[in-house]
C-alpha positions in Angstrom: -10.8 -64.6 55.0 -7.7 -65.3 53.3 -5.1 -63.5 52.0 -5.9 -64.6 48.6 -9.5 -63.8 48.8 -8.6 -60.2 50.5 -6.3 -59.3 47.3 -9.3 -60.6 44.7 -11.6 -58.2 47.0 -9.0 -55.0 46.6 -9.4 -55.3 43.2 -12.4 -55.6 43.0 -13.3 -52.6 44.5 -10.2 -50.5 42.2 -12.2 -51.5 39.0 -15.5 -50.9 40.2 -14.5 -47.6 40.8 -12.4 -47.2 38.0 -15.5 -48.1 36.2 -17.5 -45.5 37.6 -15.1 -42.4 37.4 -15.1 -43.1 33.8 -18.8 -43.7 33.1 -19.1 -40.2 34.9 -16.1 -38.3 32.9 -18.2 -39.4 29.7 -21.6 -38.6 30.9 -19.7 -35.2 31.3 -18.2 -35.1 28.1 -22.0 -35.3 26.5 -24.0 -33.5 28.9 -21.8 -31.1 30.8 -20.8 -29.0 28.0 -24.5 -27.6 26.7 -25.9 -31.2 25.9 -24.7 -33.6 22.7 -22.1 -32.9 20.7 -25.1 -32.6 17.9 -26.5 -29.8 19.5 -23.3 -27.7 20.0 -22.9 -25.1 16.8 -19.7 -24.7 15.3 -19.1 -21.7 12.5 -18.5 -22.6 8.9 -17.9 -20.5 5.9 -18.4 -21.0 2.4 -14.8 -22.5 0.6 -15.6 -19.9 -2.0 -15.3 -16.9 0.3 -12.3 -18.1 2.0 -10.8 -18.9 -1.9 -7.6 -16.9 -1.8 -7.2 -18.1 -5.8 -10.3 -15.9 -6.2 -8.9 -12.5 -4.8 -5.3 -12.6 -5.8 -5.1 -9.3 -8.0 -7.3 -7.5 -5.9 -4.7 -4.9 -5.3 -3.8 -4.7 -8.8 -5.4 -1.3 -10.2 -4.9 -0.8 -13.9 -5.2 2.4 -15.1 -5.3 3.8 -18.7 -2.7 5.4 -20.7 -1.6 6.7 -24.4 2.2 6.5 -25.7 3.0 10.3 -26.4 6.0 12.0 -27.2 8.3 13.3 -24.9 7.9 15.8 -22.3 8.4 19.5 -24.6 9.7 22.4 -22.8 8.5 25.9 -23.9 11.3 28.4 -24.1 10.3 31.9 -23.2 11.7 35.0 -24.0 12.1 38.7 -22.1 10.0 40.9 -23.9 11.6 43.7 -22.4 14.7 42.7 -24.1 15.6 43.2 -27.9 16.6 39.3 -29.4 19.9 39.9 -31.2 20.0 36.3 -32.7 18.0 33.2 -32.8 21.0 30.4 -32.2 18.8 27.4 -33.1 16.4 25.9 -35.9 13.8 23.3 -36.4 14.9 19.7 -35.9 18.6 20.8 -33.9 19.9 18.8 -30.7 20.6 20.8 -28.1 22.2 19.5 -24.7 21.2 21.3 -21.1 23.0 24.6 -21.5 23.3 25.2 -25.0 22.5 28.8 -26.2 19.3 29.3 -27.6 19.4 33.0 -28.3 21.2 35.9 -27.6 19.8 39.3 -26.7 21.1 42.5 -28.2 24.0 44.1 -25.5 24.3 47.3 -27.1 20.4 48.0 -26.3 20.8 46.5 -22.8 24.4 49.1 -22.6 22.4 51.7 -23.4 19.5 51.4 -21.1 22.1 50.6 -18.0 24.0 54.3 -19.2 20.5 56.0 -19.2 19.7 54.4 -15.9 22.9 55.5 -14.2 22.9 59.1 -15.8 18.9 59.6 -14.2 20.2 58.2 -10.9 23.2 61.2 -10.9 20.8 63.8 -11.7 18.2 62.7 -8.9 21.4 62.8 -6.4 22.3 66.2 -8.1 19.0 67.8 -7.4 18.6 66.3 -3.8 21.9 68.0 -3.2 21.0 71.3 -4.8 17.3 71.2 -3.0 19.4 70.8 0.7 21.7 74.1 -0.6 18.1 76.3 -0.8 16.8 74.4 2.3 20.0 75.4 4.0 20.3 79.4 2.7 16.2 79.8 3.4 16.2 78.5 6.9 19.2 81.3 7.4 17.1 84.4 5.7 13.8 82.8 8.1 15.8 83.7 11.2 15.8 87.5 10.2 12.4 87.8 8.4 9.1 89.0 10.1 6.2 87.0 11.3 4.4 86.6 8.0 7.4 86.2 5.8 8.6 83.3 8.1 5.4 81.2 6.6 6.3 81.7 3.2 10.0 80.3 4.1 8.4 77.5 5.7 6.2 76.4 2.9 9.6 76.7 0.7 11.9 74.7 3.2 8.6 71.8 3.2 8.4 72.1 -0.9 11.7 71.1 -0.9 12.0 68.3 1.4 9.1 66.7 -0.1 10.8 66.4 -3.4 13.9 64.9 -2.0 12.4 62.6 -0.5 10.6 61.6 -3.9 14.2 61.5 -5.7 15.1 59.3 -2.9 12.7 56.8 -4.1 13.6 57.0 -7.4 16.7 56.8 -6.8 16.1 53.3 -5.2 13.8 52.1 -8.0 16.3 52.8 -10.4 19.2 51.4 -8.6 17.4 47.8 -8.4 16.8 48.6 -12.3 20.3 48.8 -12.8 20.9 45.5 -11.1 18.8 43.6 -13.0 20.3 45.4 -16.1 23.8 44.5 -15.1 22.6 40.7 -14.6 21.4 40.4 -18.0 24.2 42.0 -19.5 26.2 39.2 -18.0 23.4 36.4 -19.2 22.5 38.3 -22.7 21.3 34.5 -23.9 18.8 31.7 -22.9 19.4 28.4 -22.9 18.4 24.8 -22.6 17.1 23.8 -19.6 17.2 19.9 -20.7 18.4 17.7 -23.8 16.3 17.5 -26.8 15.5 18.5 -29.9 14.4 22.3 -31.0 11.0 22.9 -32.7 8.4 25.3 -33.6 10.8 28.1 -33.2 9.2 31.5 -34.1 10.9 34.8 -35.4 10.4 37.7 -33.4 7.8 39.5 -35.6 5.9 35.7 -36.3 6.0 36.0 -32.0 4.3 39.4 -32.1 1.7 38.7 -34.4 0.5 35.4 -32.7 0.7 37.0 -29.5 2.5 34.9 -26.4 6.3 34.4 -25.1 6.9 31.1 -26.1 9.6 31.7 -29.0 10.5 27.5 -29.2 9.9 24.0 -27.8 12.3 21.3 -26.9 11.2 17.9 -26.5 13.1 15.6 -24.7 15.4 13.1 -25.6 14.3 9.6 -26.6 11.5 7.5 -28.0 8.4 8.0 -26.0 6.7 9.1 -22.6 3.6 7.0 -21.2 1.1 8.9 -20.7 -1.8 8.0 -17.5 -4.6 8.7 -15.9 -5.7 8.3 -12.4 -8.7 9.9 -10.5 -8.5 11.4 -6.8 -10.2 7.9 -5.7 -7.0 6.0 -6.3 -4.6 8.4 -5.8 -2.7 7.0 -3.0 -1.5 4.1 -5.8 0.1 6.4 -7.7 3.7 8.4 -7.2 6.9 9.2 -8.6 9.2 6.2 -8.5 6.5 3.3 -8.4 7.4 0.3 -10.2 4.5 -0.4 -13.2 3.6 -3.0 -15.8 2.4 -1.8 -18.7 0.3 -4.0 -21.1 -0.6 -4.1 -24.6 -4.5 -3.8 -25.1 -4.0 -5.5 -28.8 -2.2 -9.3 -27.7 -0.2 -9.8 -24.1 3.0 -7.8 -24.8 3.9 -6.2 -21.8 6.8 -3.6 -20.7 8.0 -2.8 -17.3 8.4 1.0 -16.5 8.5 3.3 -13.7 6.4 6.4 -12.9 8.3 9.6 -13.6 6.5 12.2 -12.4 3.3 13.3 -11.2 1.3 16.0 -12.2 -1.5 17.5 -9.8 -3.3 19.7 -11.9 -6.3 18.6 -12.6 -7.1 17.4 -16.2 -9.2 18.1 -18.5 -11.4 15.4 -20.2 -10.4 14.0 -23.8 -11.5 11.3 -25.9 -7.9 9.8 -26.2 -7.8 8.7 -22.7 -11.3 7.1 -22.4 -11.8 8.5 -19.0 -14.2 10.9 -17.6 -15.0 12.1 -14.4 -17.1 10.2 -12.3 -20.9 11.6 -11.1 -22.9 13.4 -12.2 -22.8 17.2 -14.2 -23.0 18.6 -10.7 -19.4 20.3 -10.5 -19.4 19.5 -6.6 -20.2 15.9 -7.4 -17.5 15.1 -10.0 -13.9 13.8 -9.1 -11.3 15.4 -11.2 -8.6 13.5 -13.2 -4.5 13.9 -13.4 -1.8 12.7 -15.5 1.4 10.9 -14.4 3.9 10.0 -16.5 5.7 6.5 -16.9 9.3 6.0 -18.6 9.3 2.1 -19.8 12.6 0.4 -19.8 12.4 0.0 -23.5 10.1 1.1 -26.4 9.8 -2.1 -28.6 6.6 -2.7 -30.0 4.9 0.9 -28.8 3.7 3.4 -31.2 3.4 6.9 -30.9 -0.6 7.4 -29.7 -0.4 3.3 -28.7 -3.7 2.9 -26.4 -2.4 0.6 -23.3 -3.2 -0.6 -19.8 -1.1 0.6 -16.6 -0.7 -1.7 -13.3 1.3 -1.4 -10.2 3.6 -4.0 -10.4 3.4 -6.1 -7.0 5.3 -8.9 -8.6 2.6 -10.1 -9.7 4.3 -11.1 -13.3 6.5 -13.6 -10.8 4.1 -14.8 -8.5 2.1 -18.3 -8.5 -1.2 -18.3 -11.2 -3.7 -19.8 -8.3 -6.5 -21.6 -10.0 -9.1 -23.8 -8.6 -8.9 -23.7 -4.8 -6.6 -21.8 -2.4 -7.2 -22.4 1.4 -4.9 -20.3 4.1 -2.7 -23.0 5.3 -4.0 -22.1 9.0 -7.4 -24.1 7.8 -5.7 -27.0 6.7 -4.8 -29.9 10.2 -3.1 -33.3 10.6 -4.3 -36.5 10.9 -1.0 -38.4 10.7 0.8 -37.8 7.5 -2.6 -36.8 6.3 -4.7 -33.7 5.9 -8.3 -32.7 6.9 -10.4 -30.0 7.1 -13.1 -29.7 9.3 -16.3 -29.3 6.8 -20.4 -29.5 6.9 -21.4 -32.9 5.7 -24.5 -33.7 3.7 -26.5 -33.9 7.2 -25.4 -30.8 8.6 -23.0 -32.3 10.9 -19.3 -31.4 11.3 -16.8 -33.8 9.9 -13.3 -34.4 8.9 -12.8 -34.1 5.5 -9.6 -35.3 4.0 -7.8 -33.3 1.4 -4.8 -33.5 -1.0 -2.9 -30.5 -1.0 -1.1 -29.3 -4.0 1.2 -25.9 -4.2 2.3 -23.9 -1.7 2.9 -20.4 -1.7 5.3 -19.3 1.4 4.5 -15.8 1.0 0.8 -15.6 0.8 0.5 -18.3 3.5 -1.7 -20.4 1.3 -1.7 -23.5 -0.1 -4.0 -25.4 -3.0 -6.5 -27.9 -2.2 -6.0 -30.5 -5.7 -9.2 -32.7 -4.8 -11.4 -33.0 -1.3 -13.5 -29.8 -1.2 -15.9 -27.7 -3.7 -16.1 -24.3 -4.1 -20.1 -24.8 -2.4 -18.8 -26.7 0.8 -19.0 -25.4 4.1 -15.6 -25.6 6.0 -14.6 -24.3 9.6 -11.7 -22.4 11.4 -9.8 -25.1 13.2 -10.8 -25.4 17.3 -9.2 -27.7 20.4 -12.8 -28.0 21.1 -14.4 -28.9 17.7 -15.1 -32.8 17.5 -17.2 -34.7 14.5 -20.8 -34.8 14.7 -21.4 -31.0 16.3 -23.7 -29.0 13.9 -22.4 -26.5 11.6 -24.0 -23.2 11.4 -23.6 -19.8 9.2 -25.0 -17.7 12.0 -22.5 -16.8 14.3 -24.4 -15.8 16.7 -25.7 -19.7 17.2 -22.0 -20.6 17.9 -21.3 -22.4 20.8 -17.7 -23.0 20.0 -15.4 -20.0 20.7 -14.3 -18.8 17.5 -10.3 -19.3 16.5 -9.6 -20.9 20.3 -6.2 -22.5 19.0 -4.4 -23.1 22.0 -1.4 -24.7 22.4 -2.8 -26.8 19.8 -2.8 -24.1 16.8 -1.9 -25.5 13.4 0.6 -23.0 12.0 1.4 -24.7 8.8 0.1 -27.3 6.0 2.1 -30.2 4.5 2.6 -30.0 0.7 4.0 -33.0 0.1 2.0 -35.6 2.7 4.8 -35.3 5.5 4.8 -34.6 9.2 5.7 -31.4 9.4 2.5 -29.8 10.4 1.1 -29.7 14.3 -2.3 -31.9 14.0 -5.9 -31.6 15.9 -6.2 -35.4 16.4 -8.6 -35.6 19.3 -5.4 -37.5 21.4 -5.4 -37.5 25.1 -2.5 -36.1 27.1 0.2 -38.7 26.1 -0.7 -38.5 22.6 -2.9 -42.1 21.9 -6.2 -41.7 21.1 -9.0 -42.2 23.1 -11.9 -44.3 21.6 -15.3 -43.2 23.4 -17.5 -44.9 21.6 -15.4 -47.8 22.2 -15.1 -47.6 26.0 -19.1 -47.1 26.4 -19.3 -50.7 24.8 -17.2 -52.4 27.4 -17.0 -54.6 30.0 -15.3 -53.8 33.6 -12.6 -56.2 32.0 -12.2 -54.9 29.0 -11.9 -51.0 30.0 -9.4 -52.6 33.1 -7.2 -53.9 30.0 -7.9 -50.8 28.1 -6.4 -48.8 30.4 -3.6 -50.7 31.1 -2.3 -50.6 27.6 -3.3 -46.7 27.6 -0.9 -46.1 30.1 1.6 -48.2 29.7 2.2 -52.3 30.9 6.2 -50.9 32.0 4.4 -48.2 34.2 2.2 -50.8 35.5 4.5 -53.3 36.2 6.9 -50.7 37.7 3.8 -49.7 40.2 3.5 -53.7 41.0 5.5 -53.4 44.6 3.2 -50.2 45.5 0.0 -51.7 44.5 1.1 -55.2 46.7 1.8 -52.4 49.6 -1.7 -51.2 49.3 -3.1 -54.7 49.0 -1.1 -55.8 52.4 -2.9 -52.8 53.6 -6.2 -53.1 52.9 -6.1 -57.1 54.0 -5.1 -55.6 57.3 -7.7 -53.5 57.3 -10.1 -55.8 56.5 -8.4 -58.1 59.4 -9.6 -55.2 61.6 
């Protein structure tokens, strides 16, 4: 045999079993992993349940509210007091501090005098008791038997009422200091800025019965008035940015929530809320108020019905209409995008899509033409391939949910570029690999396929090793 026939022989042999390795890798690829691809099951989920267009404002609550005056603070007086002079009228504005009223000195003078003079006497009779104490435990020493009891009662008569004095003497000691104190703040005042009303004289004040002598209500327009319900409580505290909106066209104000107020409510007509369940009391859920300041008051009135929201920016963000996907969903073919979707048949398949906006802080992007709202699309797999059936029953999937990989698609391209990582189905150097292609070939063919898989430079740079292993194969043939 020739060295020329030896060489043709070598090869041969290299392609024949070239030939069979791959007929075997592909009989593995459709058998060895549960059978067809048809018959492997790969989740999908309805676009409109996966729609982040549809459930945007989901965390936007809206509760109701009234535009009411100002917060009014009632101004009490010391009944125990005599008022000397009312300072204030109707419609005045006071600042924090001003004097409201003053209450009459002379009559507080008088009761710290008549305070001090009863605390003297008590000390005067303690003093006088301990004399007699002192002059009846002497004559007890010298008296007989029975006359010693009656000293004894005496001495005990006497020590019992000291001690009594002592305790009034305390009592009216802590009398005189609070006596002393309001000699020194004989007047009330305003505990914010405002303006004075429904003040009452002192005789109008005993004939209605009560301590409130006058209100003050609080500088400025109006106070926002809201309801929430122990259900959605956790939305609501001081300090929370709010939008509040106009129930009558789309005027809307920002604000801020003031303060909170946990007693519970009672119902009214003016709020248009009620307590949810039924007329068992242990089945209701009871209402508060919280209170929102807006920035500024044009266009409220005074008893204004609106709507209150938590404002999560949502005045600033993107209006999503028609279809928003999560950008994860959303892979690369190219400088084009696809998402894997249920054809008409069933059968998994790339669907192309155009995408449109992009929102970087939601993570989603829209989908301007490709899918409906009824279609059938799945989480993006290193394993999923076109043809495998789609399924809604996870528990027929034989693809392992979300299995990314190295090959996870973290973003998609808004603009068609080539940005994004893409699940192209390539082999390890990055060219595709046409299997329904190689199963058609000849020996010849998949020979040539192969070599412009991998590369003519690689195979020409392995020409001096594969001449080796031809020299020794002819020798071993020699043999």
């Amino acid at each position: 045999m020739t060295t020329k026939k030896r060489i043709c022989t070598v090869i041969i042999v290299l392609v024949i079993v070239c030939t069979v390795c791959v007929g075997g890798f592909f009989v593995w690829k459709k058998t060895g992993k549960g059978g067809s691809k048809s018959s492997q099951k790969v989740y999908v989920q309805k676009v409109s349940s996966l729609n982040t267009a549809s459930d945007f404002k989901l965390s936007n609550r809206s509760f109701l509210g009234v535009v009411e005056a100002q917060e009014s603070v009632d101004v009490k007086y010391d009944s125990s007091k005599t008022v000397a002079e009312i300072l204030v009228k109707n419609g005045d504005s006071v600042k924090k501090g001003d004097k409201l009223l003053t209450y009459d000195v002379e009559a507080i003078n008088l009761q710290l005098e008549q305070a001090k003079l009863e605390v003297e006497r008590l000390q005067n009779e303690i003093a006088s008791n301990k004399s007699q104490i002192a002059e009846l435990e002497k004559e007890k020493k010298n008296a007989d038997q029975d006359a010693a009891v009656s000293y004894t009662t005496q001495i005990l008569s006497l020590q019992s009422d000291n001690a009594k004095n002592e305790y009034d003497i305390k009592a009216k000691n802590v009398e005189i200091k609070k006596l002393e104190v309001s000699t020194k703040n004989a007047y009330v005042t305003a505990s914010i800025d405002g303006t004075v009303k429904n003040v009452k004289t002192v005789d109008k004040l005993q004939e209605d019965g009560g301590d409130v002598i006058m209100q003050i209500t609080e500088e400025g327009d109006y106070r926002i008035k809201g309801r929430f319900n122990e259900q959605n409580s956790t939305d609501i505290m001081q300090g929370v940015s709010v939008i509040v909106k106009s129930r009558l066209d789309d005027s809307t104000w920002k604000g801020e929530i003031t303060s909170v107020d946990t007693s519970p409510q009672k119902n009214s007509d003016d709020m248009y809320m009620y307590s949810y369940g039924s007329s068992d009391e242990m089945s209701q859920s009871s209402n508060y108020a919280f209170y929102v300041k807006p920035e500024n008051f044009d266009g409220l009135m005074l008893g204004q019905h609106v709507l209150i929201e938590i404002d999560n920016g949502q005045d600033t963000s993107i209006n999503k209409t028609g279809i928003w996907l999560y950008s994860d969903f959303i892979c690369k073919d190219g400088k084009k995008n696809y998402v894997w979707a249920k054809d008409k048949d069933g059968k998994i398949e790339k669907r192309y899509v155009e995408i449109g906006q992009k929102d970087e802080d939601n993570g989603d992007c829209e989908i301007k033409s490709g899918l409906e709202k009824g279609d059938y699309i799945a989480y993006p797999d290193k394993s999923i391939e076109e043809g495998m059936t789609a399924t809604t029953n996870e528990a027929d999937v034989s693809v392992p949910p979300n299995d990314l990989g190295t090959n996870d698609n973290s973003d998609a391209d808004t603009e068609g570029g080539d940005e994004d990582i893409a699940f192209d189905g390539s082999g390890e150097d990055g060219m595709a690999i046409d299997e329904d292609m190689l199963s058609s070939m000849t020996d010849e063919e998949i020979e040539e396929y192969f070599k412009k898989l991998y590369g003519e430079e690689e195979n020409a740079g392995n020409a001096d090793g594969e001449n080796a292993d031809a020299a020794d194969a002819d020798a071993a043939f020699a043999e």
